[in-house]
C-alpha positions in Angstrom: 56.7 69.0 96.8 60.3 69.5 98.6 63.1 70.5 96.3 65.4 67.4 96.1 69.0 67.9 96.9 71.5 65.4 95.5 75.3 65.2 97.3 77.7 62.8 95.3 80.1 61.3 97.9 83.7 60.8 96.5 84.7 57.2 95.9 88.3 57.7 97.9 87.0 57.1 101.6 86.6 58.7 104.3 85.7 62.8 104.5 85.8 65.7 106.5 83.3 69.1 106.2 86.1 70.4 103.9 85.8 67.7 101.1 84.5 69.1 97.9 81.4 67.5 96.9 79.7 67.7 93.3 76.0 68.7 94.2 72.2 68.4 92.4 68.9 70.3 93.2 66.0 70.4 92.1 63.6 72.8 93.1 60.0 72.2 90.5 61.4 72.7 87.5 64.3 75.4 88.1 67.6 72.8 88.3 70.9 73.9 89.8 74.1 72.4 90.1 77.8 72.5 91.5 80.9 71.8 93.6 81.5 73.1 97.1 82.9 71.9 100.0 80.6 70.2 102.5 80.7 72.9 104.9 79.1 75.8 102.5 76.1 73.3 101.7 73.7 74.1 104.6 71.3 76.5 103.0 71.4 75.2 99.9 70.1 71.8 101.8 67.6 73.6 104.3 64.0 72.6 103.5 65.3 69.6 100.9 64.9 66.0 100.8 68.3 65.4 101.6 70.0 62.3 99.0 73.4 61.2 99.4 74.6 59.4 96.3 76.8 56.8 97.3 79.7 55.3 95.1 78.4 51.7 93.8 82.0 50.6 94.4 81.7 50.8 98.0 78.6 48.8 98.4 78.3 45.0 97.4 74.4 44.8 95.7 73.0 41.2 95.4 69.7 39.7 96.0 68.1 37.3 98.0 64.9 34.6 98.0 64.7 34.5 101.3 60.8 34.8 102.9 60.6 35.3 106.6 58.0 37.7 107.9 59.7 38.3 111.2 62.3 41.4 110.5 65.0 40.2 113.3 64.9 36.7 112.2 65.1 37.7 108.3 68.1 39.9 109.1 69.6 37.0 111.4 68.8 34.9 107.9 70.4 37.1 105.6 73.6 37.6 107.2 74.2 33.7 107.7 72.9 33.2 103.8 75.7 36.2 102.6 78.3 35.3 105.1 80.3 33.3 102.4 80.1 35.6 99.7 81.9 38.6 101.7 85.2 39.1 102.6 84.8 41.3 105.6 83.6 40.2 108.8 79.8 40.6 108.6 79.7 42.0 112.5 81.5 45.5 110.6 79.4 45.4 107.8 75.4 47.0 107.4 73.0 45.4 105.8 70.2 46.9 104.3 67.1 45.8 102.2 63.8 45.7 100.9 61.1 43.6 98.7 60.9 44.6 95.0 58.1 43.8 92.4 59.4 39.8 91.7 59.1 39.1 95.8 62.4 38.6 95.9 64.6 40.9 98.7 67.4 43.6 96.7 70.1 43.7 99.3 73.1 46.6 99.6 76.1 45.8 102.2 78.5 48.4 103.1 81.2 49.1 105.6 79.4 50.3 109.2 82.8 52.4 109.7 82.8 54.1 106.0 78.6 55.2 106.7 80.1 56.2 110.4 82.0 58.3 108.9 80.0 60.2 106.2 76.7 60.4 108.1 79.2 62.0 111.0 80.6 64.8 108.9 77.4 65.5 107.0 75.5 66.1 110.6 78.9 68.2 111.6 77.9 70.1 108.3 74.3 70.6 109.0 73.1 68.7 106.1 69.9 65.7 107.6 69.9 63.2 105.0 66.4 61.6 103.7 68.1 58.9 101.8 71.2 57.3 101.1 71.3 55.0 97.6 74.1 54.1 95.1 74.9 55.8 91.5 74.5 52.0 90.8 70.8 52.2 92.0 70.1 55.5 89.7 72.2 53.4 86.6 69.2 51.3 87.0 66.8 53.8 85.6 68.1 54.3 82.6 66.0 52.9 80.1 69.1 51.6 77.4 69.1 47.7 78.0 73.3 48.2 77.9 75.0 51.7 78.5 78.3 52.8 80.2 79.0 55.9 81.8 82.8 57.0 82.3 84.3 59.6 83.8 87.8 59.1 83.7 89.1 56.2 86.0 85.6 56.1 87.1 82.9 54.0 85.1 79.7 52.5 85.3 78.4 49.6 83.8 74.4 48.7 83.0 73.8 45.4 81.5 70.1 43.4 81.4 70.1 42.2 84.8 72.4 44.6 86.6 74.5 47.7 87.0 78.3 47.9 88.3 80.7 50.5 89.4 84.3 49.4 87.7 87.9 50.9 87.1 88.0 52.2 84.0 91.3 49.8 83.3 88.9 46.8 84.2 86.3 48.1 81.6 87.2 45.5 78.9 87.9 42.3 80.7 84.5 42.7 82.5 83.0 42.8 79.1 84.9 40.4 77.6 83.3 38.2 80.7 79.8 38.2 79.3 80.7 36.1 76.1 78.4 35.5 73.8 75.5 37.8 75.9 77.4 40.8 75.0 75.1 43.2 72.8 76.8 44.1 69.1 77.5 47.8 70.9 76.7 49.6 74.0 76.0 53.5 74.0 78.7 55.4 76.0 78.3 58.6 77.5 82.3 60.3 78.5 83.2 63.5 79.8 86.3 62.6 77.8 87.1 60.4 75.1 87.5 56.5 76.3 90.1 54.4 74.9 90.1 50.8 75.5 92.3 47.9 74.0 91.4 44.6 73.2 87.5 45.8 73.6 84.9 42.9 72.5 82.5 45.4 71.0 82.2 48.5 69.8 81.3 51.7 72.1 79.1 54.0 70.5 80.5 57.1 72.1 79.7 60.4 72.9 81.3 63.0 74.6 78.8 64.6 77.0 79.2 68.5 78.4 76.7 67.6 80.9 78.1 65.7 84.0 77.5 62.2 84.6 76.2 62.8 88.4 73.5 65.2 86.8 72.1 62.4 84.5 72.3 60.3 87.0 70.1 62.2 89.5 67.9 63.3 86.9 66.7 59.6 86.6 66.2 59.5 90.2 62.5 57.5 90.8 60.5 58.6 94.3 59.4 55.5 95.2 60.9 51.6 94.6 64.4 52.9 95.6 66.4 51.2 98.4 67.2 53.5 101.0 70.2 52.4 103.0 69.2 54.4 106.2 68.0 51.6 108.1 68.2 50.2 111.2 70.9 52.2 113.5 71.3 54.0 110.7 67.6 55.4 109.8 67.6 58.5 109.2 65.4 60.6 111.8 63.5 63.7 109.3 61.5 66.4 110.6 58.5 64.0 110.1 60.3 61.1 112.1 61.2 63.4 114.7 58.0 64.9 114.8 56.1 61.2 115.3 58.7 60.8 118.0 57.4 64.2 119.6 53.2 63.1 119.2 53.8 59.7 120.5 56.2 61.3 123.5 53.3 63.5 124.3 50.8 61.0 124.1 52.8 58.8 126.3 52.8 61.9 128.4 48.9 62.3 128.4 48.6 58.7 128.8 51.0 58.1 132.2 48.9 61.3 134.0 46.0 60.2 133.2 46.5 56.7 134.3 48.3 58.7 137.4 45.3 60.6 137.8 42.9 57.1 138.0 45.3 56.0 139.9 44.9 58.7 142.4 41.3 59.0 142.4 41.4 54.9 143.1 43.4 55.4 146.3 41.5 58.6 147.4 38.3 56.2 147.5 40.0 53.0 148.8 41.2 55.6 151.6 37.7 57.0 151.8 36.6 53.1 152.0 38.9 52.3 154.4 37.9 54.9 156.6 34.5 54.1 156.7 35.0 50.9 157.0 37.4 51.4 160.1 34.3 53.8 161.4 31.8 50.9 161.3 34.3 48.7 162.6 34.8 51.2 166.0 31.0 51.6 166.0 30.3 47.6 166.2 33.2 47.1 169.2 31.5 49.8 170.9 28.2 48.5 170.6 29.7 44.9 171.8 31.7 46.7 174.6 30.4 50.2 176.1 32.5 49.8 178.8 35.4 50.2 176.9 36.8 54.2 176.8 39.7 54.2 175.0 39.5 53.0 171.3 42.8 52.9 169.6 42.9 49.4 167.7 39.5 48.3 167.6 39.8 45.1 165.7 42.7 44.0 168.2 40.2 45.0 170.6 37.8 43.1 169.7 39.5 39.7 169.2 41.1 40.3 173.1 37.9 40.8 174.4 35.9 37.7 172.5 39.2 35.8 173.8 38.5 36.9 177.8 35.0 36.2 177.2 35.6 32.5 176.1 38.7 32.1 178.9 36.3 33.3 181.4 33.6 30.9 182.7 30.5 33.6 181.6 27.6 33.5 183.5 24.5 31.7 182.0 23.1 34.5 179.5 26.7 36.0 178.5 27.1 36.4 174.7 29.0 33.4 174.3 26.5 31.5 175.9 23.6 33.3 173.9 25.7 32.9 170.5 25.9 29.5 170.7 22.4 28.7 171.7 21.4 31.0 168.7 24.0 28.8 166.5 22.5 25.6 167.3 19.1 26.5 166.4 19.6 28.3 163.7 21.5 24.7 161.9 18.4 23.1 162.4 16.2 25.4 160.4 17.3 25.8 157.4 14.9 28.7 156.2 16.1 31.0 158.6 18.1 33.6 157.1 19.6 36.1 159.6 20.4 39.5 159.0 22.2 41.1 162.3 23.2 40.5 165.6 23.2 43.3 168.5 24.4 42.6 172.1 24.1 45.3 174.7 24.3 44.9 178.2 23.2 41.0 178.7 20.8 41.2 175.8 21.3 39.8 172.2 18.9 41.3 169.3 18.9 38.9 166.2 17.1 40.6 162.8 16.5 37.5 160.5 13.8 36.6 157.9 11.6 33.2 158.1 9.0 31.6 155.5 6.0 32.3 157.7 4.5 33.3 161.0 5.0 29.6 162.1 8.3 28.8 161.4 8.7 32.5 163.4 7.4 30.1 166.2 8.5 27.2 165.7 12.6 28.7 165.2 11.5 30.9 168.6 10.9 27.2 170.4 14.3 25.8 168.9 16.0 28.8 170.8 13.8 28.8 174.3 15.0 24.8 173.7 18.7 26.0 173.9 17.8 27.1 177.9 18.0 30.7 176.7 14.8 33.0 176.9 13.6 34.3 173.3 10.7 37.1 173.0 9.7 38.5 169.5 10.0 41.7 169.5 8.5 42.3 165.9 7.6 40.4 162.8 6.1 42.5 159.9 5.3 40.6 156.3 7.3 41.6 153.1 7.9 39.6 149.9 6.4 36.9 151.1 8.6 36.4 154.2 8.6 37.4 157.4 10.9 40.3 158.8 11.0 39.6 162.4 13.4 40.5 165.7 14.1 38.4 168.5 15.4 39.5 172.1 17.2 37.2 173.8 18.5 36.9 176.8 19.8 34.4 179.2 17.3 31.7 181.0 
């Protein structure tokens, strides 16, 4: 498992790579601790899980019942359900969240501009966070019902439903605020001795060698925990960044090979279209030998069908011949034709009829036209007959 590396961020603000920072790290079961300045924390943070271990005064905790599936809508929920309750403008303030075991949504707000700040200078100092949570949060873990934790003007509070981060002066007349729900003592741990007037109880105090940020982040729990890297703020670890990496290359893979299909597609549309173009020249050439110089071939064509009809063609001309062919071929219905050749005066029509005597009798509807029809051959298959006419003009 990574060594975890705690970093206790001081509760005065803002900070630069110089601030001195209490620090935890545990590495298996070897546990070291300290207090450098930001800047001399790299290698003591290289190949950690990064935790900063924000000051519960500087976040606002609450909860919420809210149950919308959709994240953007949830988040559009939870700011209009909170706005009341903060003092701040909400559009300078981050909100982050998460479900817990009763269903219901823990929520932690802080100041965009103060996690600006201390994500900035931790970056400038080399140091990737993995997670950023309250001392609040770790207060939580304890398993004392009531317990306070001072350290000089600093204190925190953990009562039956939740923790708090106080001024030591306030200590008092935020117990005196729980009335009658106030146990008959509370267990104190102090890195000095705590003196309070007009206390409500009595503190059963002792005066702990150990510092409070090392208790704290030895009750630290690996899963459950709210992580206040979300959103614009999530934090990007060597496993984020490399999932950014695999699905960058597999967008990668998947754009050349879609550019590849794409490619081979046009190579045989082109391939198409050039055979197509081929036939195309072959069939005008067919319907006009005369014709030498092929550049457009459909243009070509349509001109010359359009002379042929402006011109009054002689009896036996393809328009003539195509429209005889036409007019028989509406009257039997069986008829199903498969080309038509002209050359030189002369129409060939490939077709298929029922029998032998609907040949004859569709051969009689042409000669009927006033054109002349000879079969040219008529061969059985599949129960019809394959057969080609020649016609040509009476």
């Amino acid at each position: 498992m990574d060594a975890l590396f705690f970093i206790e961020l001081p509760k005065h603000g803002n900070i630069d790579i110089t601030t001195k920072v209490s620090w935890y790290k545990q590495d298996n079961e070897e546990i070291s601790t300290g207090c450098d300045e930001l800047s001399n924390l790299k290698d003591l943070a290289d190949k950690s899980q990064c935790i900063a271990v924000l000051p519960g005064s500087s976040i606002y905790r609450t909860q919420s019942n809210l149950a919308i599936k959709n994240r953007k809508q949830l988040e559009q929920a939870l700011i209009y359900d909170l706005e009341e309750q903060l003092a701040e403008d909400v559009e300078t303030l981050h909100f982050a969240y998460q479900k817990n075991a009763q269903k219901t949504l823990d929520i932690a707000i802080i100041k965009k501009d103060l996690l600006k700040n201390w994500l900035a200078v931790l970056a400038e100092a080399n140091i990737q966070l993995t997670y950023a949570l309250t001392d609040t949060q770790l207060l939580d873990q304890f398993s004392e019902p009531w317990l306070i934790l001072h350290n000089n003007d600093y204190t925190l509070l953990k009562t039956e439903q939740n923790s708090y981060a106080l001024d030591t002066q306030n200590l008092a007349a935020t117990l005196t605020s729980f009335g009658s729900d106030l146990p008959e003592s509370i267990s104190t741990y102090s890195t000095n001795t705590l003196v309070l007037e007009d206390c409500p109880i009595n503190l059963t105090t002792q005066t702990n060698p150990s510092p409070l940020f090392s208790q704290l982040c030895q009750h630290y729990a690996t899963t459950g925990m709210l992580n206040l890297l979300q959103g614009d703020f999530q934090a990007k670890t060597q496993q984020t960044w490399r999932l950014i990496q695999w699905g960058a290359a597999g967008l990668f893979i998947l754009l050349s090979v879609l550019t590849l299909i794409q490619g081979y597609q046009n190579q045989q549309l082109q391939e198409q279209e050039a055979k197509l173009e081929q036939e195309i020249k072959a069939i005008y050439q067919t319907s006009f030998p005369k014709a030498r110089r092929i550049i457009n071939p459909v243009a070509q064509m349509r001109n010359g069908l359009k002379q042929l009809q402006n011109n009054q063609i002689q009896q036996g001309g393809f328009t003539a011949l195509l429209a005889g062919i036409s007019r028989a071929i509406k009257a039997q219905k069986e008829i199903k034709l498969s080309s038509i050749q002209y050359h030189q005066q002369i129409m060939l029509i490939e077709f298929s009829t029922p029998s032998l005597a609907q040949l004859e009798v569709f051969k009689d509807a042409i000669t009927q036209q006033g054109i002349t029809a000879e079969i040219s051959s008529a061969t059985k298959a599949d129960n019809r007959v394959l057969a080609q006419l020649k016609i040509t003009g009476g």
